[in-house]
C-alpha positions in Angstrom: -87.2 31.8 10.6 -89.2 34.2 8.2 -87.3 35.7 5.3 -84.4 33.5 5.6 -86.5 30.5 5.8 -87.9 31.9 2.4 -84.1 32.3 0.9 -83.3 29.0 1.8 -86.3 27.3 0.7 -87.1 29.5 -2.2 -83.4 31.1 -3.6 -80.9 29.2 -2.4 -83.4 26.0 -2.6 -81.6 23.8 0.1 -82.7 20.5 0.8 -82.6 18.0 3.5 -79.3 16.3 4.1 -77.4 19.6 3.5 -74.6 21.2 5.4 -75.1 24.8 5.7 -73.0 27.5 8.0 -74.8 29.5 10.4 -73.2 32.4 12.7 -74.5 32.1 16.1 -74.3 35.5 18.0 -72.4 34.1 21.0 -69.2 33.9 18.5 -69.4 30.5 16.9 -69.9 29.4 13.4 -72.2 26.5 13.3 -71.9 23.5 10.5 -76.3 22.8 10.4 -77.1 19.5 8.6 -80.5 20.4 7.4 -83.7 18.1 8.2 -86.5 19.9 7.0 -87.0 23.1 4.8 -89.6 24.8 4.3 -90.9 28.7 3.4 -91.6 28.9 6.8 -89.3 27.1 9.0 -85.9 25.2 8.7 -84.8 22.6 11.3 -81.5 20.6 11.7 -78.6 19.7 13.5 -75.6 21.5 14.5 -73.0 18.6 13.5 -69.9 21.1 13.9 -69.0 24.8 15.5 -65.9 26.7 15.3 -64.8 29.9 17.4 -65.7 32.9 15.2 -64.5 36.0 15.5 -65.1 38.7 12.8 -66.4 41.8 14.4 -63.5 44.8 14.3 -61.9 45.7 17.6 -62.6 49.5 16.3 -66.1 51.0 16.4 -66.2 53.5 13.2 -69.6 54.6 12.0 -70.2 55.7 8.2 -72.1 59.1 8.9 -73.0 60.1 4.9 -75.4 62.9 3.2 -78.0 61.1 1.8 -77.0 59.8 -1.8 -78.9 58.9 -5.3 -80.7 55.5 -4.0 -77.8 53.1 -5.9 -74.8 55.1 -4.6 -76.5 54.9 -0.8 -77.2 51.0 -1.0 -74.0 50.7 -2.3 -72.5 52.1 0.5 -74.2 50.2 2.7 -73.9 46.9 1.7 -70.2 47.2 1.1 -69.2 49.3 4.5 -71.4 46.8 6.0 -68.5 44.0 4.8 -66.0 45.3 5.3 -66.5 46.4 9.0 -68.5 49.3 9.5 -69.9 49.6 13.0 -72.9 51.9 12.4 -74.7 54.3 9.5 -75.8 57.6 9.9 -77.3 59.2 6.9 -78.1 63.0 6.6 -79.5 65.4 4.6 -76.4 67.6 3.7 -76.9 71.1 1.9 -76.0 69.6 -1.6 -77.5 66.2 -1.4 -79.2 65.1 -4.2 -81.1 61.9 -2.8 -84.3 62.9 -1.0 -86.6 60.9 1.6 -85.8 58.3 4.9 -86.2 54.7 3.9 -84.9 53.1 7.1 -86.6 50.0 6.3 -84.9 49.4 3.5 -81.5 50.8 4.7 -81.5 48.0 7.6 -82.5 45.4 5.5 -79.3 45.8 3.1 -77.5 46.6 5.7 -78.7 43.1 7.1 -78.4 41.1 4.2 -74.7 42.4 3.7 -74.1 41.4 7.5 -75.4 37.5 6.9 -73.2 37.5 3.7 -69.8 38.7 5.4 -70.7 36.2 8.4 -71.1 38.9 10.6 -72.5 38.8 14.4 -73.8 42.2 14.3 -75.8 43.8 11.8 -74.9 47.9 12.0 -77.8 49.9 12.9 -78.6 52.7 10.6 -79.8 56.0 11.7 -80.8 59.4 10.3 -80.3 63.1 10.6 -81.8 66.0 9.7 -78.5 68.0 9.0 -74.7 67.8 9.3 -75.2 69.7 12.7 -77.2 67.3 14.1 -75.5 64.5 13.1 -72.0 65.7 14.5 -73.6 66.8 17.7 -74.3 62.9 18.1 -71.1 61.7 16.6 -68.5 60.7 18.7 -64.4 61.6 17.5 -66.0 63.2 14.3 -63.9 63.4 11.2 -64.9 65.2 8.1 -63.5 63.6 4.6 -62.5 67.1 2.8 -60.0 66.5 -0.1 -58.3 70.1 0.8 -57.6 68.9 4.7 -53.5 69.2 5.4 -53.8 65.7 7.1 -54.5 62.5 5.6 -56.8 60.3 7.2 -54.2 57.6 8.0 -52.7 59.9 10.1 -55.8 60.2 12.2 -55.0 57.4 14.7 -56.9 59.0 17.8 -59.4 57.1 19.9 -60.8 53.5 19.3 -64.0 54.9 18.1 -64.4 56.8 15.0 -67.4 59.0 13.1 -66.1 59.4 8.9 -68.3 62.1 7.8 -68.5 62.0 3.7 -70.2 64.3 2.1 -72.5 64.4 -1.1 -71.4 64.1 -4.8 -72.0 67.9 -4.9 -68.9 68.0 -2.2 -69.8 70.4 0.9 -70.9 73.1 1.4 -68.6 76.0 2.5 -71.5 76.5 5.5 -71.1 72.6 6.3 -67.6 73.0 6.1 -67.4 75.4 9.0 -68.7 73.2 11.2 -65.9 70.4 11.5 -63.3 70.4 14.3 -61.7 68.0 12.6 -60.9 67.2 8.9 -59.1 64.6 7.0 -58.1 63.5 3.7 -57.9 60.5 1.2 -55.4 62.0 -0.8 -55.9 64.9 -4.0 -57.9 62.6 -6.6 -62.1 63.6 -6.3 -63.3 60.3 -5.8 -67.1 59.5 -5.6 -69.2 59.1 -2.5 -69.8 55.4 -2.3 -65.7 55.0 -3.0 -64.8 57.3 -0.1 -66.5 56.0 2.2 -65.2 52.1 1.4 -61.8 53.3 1.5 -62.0 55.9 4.4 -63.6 52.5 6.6 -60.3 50.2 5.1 -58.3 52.9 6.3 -59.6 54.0 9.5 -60.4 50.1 10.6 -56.1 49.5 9.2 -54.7 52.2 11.7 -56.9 51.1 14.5 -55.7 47.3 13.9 -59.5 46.4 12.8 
């Protein structure tokens, strides 16, 4: 079982004799009784399942200009429990955070997913640029405070791209670009906070 061998074993320090919950993919949630633990591996026996169905019937992707490392994590880990389907970060023309780390990315994005009880972890992606990202983006909506619609109003299509932009805001270039804008009402709000509420609101009208 690798790492999550380790975080039993090591963090979470389980022992034999334990009940734990495990999601199996297939849409159960297992009740393990442990009988071994180890680093390495972890063996028991399933003693209970239950149906479990947490994914949202909505697809919307987080597509975001690449933030200051906390603010990004943040992001990800949070979007991640709430419901977000996919990532896609992008260098936008005022971003201040700098570099790919798609290792790292997935692996919050993973950890987030095992802590919500998810049955999917969301991929995440990069782009070069806002143009290349919306070119791959599917029903793409940019998050501009000054748009004459507010983004609960957006109720079109089951699948959904929330573009957010940097703390800098975007560009008047970048802003050019969209077909279609949205807003979450006249109050700035940081990047990390947009994007958790634009997901609440986008996965509410969809019935996710």
């Amino acid at each position: 079982m690798g790492a999550d061998a380790t975080h039993l074993a090591r963090s979470l320090r389980a022992k034999p004799g334990e009940e734990i919950q495990v999601v199996d993919p297939e849409g159960f949630l297992l009740t393990v009784k442990l009988d071994a633990v180890s680093p390495t591996s972890v063996e028991g026996t399933v003693v209970a399942e239950t149906a479990h169905q947490p994914e949202p019937s909505a697809r919307v992707t987080i597509a975001i200009a690449n933030l200051p490392a906390p603010s990004l994590d943040l992001v990800l880990s949070r979007c991640t429990e709430v419901g977000a389907h996919a990532f896609v970060v992008f260098q936008g023309d005022r971003s201040v955070g700098r570099g790919e780390k798609l290792e790292r990315w997935n692996a919050i994005a993973r950890e987030a997913a095992m802590l919500a009880g998810r049955l999917r972890v969301p991929e995440v992606s990069v782009a070069s640029s806002l143009e290349v990202a919306f070119e791959a983006a599917e029903n793409a909506v940019l998050l501009d405070r000054n748009a004459p619609r507010r983004l609960a109003e957006v109720g079109e299509g089951t699948d959904v791209t929330l573009f957010i932009g940097p703390e800098g805001g975007w560009s008047e270039r970048e802003l050019a670009i969209a077909e279609a804008t949205a807003s979450l009402g006249p109050r700035n709000l940081r990047a990390d906070t947009a994007a958790l509420v634009a997901l609440a609101i986008a996965l509410s009208v969809r019935g996710g």
